[in-house]
N, C-alpha and C positions, 0 to 999 in steps of 0.2 A: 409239641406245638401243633396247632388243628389249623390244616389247610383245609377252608371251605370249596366246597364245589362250584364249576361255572354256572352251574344255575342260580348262584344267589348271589351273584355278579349287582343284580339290581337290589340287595338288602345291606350289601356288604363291602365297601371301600375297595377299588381295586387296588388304591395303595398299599393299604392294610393285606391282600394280599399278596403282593409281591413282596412285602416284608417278610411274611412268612415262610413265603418260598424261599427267598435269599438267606433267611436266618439258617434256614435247612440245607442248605446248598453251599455255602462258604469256608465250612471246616475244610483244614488240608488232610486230605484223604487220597490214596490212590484211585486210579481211574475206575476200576471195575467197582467198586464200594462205591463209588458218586453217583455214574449212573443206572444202578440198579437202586440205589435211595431215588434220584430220581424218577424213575420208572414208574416206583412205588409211590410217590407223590403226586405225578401229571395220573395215574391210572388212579389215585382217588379224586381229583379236580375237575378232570372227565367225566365219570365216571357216570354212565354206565357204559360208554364209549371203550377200543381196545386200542392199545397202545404200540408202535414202535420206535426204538431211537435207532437211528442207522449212523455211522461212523463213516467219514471219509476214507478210504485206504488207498494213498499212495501207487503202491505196488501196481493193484488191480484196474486202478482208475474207476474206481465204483463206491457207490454207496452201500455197504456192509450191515446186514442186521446184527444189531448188537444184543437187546434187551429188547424185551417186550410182556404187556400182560393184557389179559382177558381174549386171545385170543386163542384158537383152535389150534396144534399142531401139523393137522392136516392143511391149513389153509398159508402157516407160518413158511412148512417147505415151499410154498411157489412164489415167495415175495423173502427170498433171501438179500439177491441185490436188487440195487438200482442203476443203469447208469447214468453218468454224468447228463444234464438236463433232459433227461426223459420224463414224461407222465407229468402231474399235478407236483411231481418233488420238482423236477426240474425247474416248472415257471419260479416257483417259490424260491428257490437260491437266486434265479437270473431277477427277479424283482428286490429280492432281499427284503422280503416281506410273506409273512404267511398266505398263504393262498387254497383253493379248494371249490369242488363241484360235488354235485350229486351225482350217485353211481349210476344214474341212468342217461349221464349224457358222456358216459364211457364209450368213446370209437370201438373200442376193443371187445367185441362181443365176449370171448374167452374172458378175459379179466371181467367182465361185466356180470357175467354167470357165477364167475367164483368168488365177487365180493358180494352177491345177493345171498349166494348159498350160507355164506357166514353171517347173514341178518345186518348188513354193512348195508346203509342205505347214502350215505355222505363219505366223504372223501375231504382232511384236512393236512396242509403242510405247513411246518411251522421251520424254517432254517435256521441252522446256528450256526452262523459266522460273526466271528470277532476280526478284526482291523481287516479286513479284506477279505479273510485267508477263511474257504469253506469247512468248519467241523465237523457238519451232518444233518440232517434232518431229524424233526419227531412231527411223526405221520400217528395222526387221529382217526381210526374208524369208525364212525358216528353212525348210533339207530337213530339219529334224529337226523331232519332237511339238513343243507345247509346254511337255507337261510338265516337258521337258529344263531351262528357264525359269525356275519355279515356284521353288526355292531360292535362288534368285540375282537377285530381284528387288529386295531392298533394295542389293546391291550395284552393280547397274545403276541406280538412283536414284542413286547416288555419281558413276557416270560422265556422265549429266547434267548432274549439278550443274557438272562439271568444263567439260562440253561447253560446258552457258550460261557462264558464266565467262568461257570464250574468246574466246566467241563478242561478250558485252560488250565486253570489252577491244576485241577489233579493233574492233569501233561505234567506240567511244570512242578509237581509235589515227587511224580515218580523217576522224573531227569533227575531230580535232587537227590534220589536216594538211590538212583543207579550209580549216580558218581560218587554218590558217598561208599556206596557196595565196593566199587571197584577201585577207591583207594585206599578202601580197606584190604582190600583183596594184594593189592599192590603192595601194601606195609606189610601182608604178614608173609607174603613170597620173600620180600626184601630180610626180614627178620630171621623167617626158617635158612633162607641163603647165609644170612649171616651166622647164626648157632650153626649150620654145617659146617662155615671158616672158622670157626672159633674152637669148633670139634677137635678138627683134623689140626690146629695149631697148641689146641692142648696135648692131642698126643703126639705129636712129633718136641712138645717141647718137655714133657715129663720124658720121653726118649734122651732125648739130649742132657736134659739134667741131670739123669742119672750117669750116665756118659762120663759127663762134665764130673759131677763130685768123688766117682771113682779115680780120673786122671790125676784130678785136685791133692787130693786123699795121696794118692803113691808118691808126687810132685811134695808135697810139705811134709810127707815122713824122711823124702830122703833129705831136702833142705834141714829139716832139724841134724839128723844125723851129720850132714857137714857142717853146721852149726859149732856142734860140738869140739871138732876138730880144727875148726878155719882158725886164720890167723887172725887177730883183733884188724889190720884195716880191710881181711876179706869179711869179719861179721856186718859189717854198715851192709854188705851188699844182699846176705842171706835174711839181717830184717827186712830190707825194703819185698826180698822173695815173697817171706811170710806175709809179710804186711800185705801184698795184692791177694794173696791165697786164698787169706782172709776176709778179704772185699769180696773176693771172686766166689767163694762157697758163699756168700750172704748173698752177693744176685742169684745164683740159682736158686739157692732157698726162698728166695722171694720169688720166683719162678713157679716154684712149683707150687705155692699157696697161691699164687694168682689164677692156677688152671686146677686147681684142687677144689672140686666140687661138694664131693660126699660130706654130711655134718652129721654128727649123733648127739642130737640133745638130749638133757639127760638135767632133772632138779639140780640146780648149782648154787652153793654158798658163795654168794658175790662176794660180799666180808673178805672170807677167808682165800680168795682167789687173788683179791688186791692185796693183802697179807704176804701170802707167796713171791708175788711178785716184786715188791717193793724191797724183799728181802734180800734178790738175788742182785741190788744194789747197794747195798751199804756200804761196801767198803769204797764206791765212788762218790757216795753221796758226802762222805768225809773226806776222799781227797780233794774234791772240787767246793767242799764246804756248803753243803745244801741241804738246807733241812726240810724235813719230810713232818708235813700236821697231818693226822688222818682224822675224820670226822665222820665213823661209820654206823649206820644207823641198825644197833640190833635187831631191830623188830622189824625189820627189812626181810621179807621175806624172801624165796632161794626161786633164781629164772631158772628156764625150761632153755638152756643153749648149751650147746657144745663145750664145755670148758676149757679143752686145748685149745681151741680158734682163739675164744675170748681173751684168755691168758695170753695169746702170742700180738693181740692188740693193745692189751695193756703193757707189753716189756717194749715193745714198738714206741707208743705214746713217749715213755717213758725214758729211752734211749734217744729221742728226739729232742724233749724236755733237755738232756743231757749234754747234748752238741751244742744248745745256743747259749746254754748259762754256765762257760768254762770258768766263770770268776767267781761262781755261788750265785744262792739266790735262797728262792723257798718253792715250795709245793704244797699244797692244798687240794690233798683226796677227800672226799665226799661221796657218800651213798643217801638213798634216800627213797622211799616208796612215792611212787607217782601215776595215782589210777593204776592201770594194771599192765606197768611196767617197774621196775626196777632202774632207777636213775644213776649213772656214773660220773662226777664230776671232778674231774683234773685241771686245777688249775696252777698258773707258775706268775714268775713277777719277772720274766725274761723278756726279749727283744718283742716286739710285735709283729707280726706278720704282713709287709705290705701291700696293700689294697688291690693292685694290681695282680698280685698270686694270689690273693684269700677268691677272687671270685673263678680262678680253675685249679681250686686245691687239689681236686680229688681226679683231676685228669690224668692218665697213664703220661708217663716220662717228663712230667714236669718237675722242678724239682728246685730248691735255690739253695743246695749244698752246693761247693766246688765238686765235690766227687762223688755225688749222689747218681741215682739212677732214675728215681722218681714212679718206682713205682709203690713204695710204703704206704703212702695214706688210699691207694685205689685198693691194695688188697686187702684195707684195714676198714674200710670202706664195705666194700666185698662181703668182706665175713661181718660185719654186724648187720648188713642187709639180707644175708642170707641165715643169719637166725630169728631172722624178722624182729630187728630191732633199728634204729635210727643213731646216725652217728653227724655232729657237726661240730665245727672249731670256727671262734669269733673271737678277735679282737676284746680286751676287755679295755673299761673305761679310759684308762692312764698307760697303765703298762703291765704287758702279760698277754697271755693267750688262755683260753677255759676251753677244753674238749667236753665234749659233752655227749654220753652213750646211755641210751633207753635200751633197756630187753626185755622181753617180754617173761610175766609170769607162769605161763601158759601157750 
């Protein structure tokens, strides 16, 4: 966009351009990108005039050179700061309006020597203060009088305003993105904090586990063995032994797949992995009278997952299916290519899940068995997320539940 210069002030709309300036100044940009854009705008509007913008600093209680152009290095080191209403900057903030003289009615013979030496014959301040509060100055060094000035002061008050504006925003674009910085920063402390508790509790509990299923292990060989021996009203008490055993080795196994990280994908015959498993029920599926449809699609071609994992989610799914439909029912396995995953569909015509657990199904130790422990569907969960696949169970129509598992081909 083409910012005219102040000399064609008399040819050219001042409105027209302060539009321009503000089209150019309004993006959110950090502060050092706005006023080095502006810089480079007031040094061609000026122009052949040099430029400074000085910055308020706090700290110092001074006006701070920030940016500037067409000036000299040598003349830049002696007009670093300003302070607070000193010189021609000062009237200019304490008026709140741009102000300026010619360098020849400089008190200051020093200063008066070193802005003729740089071909500095005028002197302009233009403040930028928004609701009270000072921003800074942009100091104009003009080869031309001041008089040239004089009519075009309240339109230079306009470009101020425009300036401070900017010069806000950016403040206000880079608070935005410090605090965005630093609760990012905050989230990933809190997360690393959290995988280092999740570390140390995976391996204190694969410790344990292993612990646990060797004690397990000695405890149900010798109960079998009195098993053997006991009197019929001591057997009621050696099943209920086995029977917790049995519970008791299924929580640490689920234990240890909850902290079991490592996966080896590897090309897998979905097909034939649903096959396997469905197999290793039959003889319940007849005593509880449950018939089993498969609808598997050949030309389904084989995901890239781990097939133990998958396998241990599908006899999971499937032993679930098991507990809620003790009177029979049906089942309805389904495969199917979809985009470039591979689709798993499990559905039943058993109880429904209600709406109060369906929305924290997947939370650890939730669970609506009497003897459940509730961590089944988190590390069934777990493992098709960690072969980067997707896993969810809804409600169907009428009655029944449909699981539903994507894996990827690739």
């Amino acid at each position: 966009m083409k910012v005219e210069k102040i000399s064609e002030l008399e040819t050219k709309s001042k409105y027209s351009i302060l539009c321009d300036i503000s089209m150019e100044l309004t993006h959110p940009a950090p502060l050092e990108e706005v006023l080095e854009k502006t810089a480079d705008l007031m040094a061609k509007f000026f122009y052949p005039d040099g430029i400074r913008i000085y910055l308020w600093n706090d700290e110092e209680a001074k006006l701070k050179l920030t940016v500037s152009r067409g000036l000299s290095e040598e003349f830049l080191k002696q007009v670093q700061d300003i302070p607070l209403g000193k010189g021609y900057s000062g009237i200019a903030i304490r008026q709140g309006r741009p102000f300026g003289m010619d360098v020849s009615e400089f008190p200051d013979e020093e200063r008066k020597t070193l802005f003729r030496k740089e071909g500095i014959k005028s002197v302009l301040a233009i403040p930028l203060q928004l609701k009270g509060c000072i921003l800074g100055v942009l100091n104009v060094a003009s080869t031309r009088n001041y008089d040239f000035f004089l009519d075009k002061l309240d339109f230079l008050c306009a470009i101020g305003s425009q300036i401070s504006i900017a010069i806000d925003y950016a403040k206000l674009f880079e608070e935005k993105i410090e605090q965005e910085r630093l609760k990012a920063a905050l989230e990933l402390e809190r997360a690393l904090a959290q995988i280092g508790r999740l570390a140390a509790i995976g391996e204190i509990t694969t410790k344990i586990s292993h612990e646990f299923r060797t004690c397990l292990t000695v405890i149900g060989g010798f109960a079998r063995r009195i098993l053997k021996k006991c009197s019929p009203e001591d057997k009621k008490y050696i099943d209920i032994v086995l029977s917790e055993i049995s519970r008791l080795e299924n929580i640490v196994s689920n234990l240890t797949c909850l902290v079991e990280e490592e996966i080896h994908p590897q090309k897998t015959n979905i097909n034939q992995l649903i096959e396997d498993s469905v197999q290793l029920f039959i003889d319940q599926f007849e005593e509880k009278n449950i018939i089993v449809h498969k609808v598997l699609d050949k030309n389904s071609p084989e995901a890239f997952v781990d097939p133990r994992q998958i396998k241990h989610v599908l006899i999971f799914i499937i032993k679930n299916i098991l507990d809620v439909m003790p009177d029979g029912g049906k089942i309805l396995v389904k495969t199917k290519r979809q985009n470039n995953f591979v689709q798993i569909v499990i559905e039943d015509n058993g109880p429904q899940i209600p709406q109060e657990d369906l929305i924290r199904l997947f939370c650890s130790f939730v669970t609506g068995k009497p003897r459940g422990v509730g961590l089944g569907l988190t590390i069934a969960q777990r493992i098709i997320e960690g072969n980067k696949g997707a896993f969810s169970i809804v409600n169907k129509e009428e009655k029944g539940v449909i699981h539903q598992i994507q894996l990827p081909l690739n």
